[in-house]
MARBA-3410 file (N, C-alpha, C, O; in Angstrom, 1 decimal):
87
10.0,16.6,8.8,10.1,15.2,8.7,11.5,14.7,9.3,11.7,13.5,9.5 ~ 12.7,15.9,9.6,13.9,15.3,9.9,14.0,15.9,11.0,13.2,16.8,11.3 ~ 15.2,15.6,12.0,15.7,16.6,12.5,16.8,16.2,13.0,17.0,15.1,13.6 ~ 17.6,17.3,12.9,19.0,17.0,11.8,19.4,16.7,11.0,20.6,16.7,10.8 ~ 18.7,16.2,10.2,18.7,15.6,9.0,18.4,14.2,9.1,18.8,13.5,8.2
17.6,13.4,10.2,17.1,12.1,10.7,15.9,12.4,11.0,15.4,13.3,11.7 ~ 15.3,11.1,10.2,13.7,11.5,10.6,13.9,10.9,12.0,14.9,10.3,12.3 ~ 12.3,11.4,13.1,12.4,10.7,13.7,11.1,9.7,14.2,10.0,10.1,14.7 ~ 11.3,8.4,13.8,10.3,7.1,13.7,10.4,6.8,15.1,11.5,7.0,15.7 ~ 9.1,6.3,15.9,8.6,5.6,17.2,7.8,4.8,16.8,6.8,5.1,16.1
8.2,3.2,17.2,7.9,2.4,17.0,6.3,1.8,18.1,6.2,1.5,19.3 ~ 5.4,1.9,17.1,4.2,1.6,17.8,4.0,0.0,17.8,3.5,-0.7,18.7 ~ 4.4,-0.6,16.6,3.8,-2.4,16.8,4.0,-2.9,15.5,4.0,-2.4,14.4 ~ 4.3,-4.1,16.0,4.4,-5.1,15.0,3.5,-6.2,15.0,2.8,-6.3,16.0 ~ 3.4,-7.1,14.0,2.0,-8.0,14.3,2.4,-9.0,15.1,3.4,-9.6,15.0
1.3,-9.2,15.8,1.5,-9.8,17.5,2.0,-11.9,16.5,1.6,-12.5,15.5 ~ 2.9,-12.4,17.7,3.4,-13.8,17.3,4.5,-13.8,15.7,4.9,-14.8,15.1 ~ 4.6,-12.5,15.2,5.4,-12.5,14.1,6.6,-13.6,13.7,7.7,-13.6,14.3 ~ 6.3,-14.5,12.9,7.1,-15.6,12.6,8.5,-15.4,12.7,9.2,-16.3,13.2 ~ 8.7,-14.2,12.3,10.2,-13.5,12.1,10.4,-11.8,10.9,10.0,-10.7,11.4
10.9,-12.0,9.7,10.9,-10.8,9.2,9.7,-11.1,8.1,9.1,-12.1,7.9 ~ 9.6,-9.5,7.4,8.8,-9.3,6.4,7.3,-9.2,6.9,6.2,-9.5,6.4 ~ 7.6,-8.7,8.2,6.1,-8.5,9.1,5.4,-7.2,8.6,5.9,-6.4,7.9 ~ 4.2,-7.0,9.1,3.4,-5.9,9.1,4.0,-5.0,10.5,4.2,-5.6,11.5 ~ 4.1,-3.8,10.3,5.0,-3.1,11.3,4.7,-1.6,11.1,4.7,-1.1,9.9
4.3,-0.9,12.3,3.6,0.6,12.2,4.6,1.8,13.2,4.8,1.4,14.4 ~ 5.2,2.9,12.8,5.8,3.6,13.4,5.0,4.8,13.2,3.8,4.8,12.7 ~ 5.5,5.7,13.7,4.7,7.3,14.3,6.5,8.2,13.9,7.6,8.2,14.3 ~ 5.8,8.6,13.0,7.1,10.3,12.6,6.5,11.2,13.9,5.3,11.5,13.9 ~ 7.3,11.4,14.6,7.0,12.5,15.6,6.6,13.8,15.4,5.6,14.3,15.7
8.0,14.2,14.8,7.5,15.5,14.3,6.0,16.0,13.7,5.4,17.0,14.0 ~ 5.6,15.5,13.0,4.5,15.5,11.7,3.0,14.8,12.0,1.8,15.1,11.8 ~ 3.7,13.4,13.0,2.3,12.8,13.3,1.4,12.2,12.5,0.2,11.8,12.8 ~ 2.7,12.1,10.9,2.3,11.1,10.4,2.9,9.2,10.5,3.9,8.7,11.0 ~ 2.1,8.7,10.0,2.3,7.4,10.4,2.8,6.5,9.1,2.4,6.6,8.0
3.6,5.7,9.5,4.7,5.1,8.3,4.4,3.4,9.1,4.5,3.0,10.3 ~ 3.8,2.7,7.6,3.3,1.5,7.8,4.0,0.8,6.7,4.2,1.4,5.6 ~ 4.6,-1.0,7.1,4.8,-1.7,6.4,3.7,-2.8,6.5,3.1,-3.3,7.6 ~ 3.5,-3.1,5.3,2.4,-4.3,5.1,2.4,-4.9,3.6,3.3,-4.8,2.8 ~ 1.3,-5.4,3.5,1.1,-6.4,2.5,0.6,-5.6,1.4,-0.4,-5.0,1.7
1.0,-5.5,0.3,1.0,-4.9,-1.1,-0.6,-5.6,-1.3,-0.8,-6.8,-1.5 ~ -1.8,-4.6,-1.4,-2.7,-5.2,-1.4,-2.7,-5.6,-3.3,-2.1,-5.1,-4.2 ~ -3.9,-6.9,-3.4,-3.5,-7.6,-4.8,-5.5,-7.0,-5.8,-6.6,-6.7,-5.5 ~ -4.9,-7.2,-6.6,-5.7,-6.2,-8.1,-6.9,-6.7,-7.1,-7.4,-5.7,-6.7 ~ -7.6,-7.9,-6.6,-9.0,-7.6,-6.7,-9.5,-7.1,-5.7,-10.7,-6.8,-5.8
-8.6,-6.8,-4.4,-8.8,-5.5,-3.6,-8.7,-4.0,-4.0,-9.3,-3.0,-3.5 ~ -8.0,-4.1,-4.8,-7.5,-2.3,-5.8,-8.7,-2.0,-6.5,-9.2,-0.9,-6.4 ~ -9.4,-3.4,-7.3,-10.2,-2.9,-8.3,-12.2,-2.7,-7.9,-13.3,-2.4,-8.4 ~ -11.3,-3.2,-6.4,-12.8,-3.3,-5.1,-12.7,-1.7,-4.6,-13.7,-0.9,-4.7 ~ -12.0,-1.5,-4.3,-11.5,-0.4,-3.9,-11.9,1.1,-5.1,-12.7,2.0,-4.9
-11.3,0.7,-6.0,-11.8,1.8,-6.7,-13.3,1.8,-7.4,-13.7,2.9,-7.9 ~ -14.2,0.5,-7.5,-15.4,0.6,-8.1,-16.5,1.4,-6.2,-17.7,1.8,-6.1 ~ -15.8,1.3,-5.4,-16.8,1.7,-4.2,-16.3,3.3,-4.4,-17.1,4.3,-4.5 ~ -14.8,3.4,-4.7,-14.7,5.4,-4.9,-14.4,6.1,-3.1,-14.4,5.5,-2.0 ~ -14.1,7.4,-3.4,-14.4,7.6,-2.1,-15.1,8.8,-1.9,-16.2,8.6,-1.4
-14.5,10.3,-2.1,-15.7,11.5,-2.2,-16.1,11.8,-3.5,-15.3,11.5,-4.5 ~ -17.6,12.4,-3.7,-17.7,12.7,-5.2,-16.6,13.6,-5.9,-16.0,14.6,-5.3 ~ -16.3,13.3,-7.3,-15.3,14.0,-7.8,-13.7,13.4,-8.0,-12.9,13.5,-8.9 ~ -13.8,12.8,-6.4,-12.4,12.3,-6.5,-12.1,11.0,-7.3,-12.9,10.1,-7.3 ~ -10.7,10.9,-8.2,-10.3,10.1,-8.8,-9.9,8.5,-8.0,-9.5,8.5,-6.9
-10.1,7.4,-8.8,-10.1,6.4,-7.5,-8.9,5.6,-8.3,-8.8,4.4,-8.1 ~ -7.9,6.4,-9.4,-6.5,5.8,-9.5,-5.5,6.1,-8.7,-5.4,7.2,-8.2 ~ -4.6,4.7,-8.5,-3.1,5.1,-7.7,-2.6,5.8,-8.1,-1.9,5.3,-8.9 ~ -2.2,7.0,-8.1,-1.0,7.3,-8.5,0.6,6.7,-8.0,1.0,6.3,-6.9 ~ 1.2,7.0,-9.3,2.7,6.3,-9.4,3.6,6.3,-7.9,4.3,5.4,-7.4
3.3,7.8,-7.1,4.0,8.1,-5.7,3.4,7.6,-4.5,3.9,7.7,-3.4 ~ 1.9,6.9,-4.9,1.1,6.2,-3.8,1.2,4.7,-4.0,1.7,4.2,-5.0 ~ 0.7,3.8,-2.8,0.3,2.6,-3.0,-0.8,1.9,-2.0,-0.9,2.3,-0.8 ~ -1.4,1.2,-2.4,-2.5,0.9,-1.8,-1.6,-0.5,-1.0,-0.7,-1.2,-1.5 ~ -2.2,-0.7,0.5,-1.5,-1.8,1.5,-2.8,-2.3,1.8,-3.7,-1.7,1.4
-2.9,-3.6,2.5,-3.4,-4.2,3.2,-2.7,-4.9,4.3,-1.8,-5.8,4.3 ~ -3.8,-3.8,5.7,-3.0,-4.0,7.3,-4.2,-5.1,7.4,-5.3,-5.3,6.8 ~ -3.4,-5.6,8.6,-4.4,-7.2,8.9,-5.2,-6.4,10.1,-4.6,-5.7,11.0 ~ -6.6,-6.5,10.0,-7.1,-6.2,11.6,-6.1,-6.5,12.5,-5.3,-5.6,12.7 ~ -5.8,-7.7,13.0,-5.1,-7.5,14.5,-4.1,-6.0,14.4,-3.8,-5.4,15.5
-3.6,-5.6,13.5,-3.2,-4.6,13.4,-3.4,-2.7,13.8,-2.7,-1.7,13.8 ~ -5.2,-3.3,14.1,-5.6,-1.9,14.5,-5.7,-1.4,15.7,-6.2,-0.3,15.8 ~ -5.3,-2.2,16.9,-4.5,-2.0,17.9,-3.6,-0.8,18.1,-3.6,-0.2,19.2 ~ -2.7,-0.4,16.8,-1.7,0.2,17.0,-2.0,1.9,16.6,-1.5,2.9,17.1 ~ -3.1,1.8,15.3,-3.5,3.0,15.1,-4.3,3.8,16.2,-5.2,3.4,17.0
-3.5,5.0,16.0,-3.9,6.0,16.7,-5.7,6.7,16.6,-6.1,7.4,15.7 ~ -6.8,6.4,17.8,-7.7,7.3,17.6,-7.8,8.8,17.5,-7.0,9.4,18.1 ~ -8.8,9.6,17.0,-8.9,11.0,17.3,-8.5,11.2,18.3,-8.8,10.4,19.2 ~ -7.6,12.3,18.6,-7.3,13.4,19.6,-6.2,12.4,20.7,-5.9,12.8,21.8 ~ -5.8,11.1,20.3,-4.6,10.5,20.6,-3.5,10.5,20.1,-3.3,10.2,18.9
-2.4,10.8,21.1,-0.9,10.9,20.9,-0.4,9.7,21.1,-1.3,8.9,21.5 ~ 0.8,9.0,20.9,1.7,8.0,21.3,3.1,8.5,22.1,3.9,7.7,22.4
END
């Protein structure tokens, strides 16, 4: 995740006409290829939508304390990466 001790973030997008700060905003960790998103703290009746649908059998459908559930706005899927694409 670092190197040198800095991660290193590439900036893929921000949501298009952004008023100013406190935007929805998606970067790419290079190294790892995982993706680091800011967005909107999604609110209980999406969480509690979210967990009555579940996702594979077995698995538990609470947050844990080290996760958090977001809500990206569609115009936002633009920036996500498809299968077998790099940035």
């Amino acid at each position: 995740m670092t190197k040198g001790g800095v991660m290193t973030l590439k900036f893929l997008g921000i949501i298009p006409d952004t008023p100013g700060n406190n935007s929805p905003t998606i970067w790419l960790e290079e190294e790892t290829g995982d993706l680091v998103i800011q967005s909107y703290t999604a609110d209980s009746a999406t969480v509690q939508e979210a967990q009555r649908v579940g996702s594979i059998p077995g698995h538990g459908t609470d947050i844990p304390p080290h996760e958090s559930m977001i809500r990206l706005p569609a115009v936002m899927r633009q920036f996500l990466l498809g299968p077998g694409e790099s940035a």
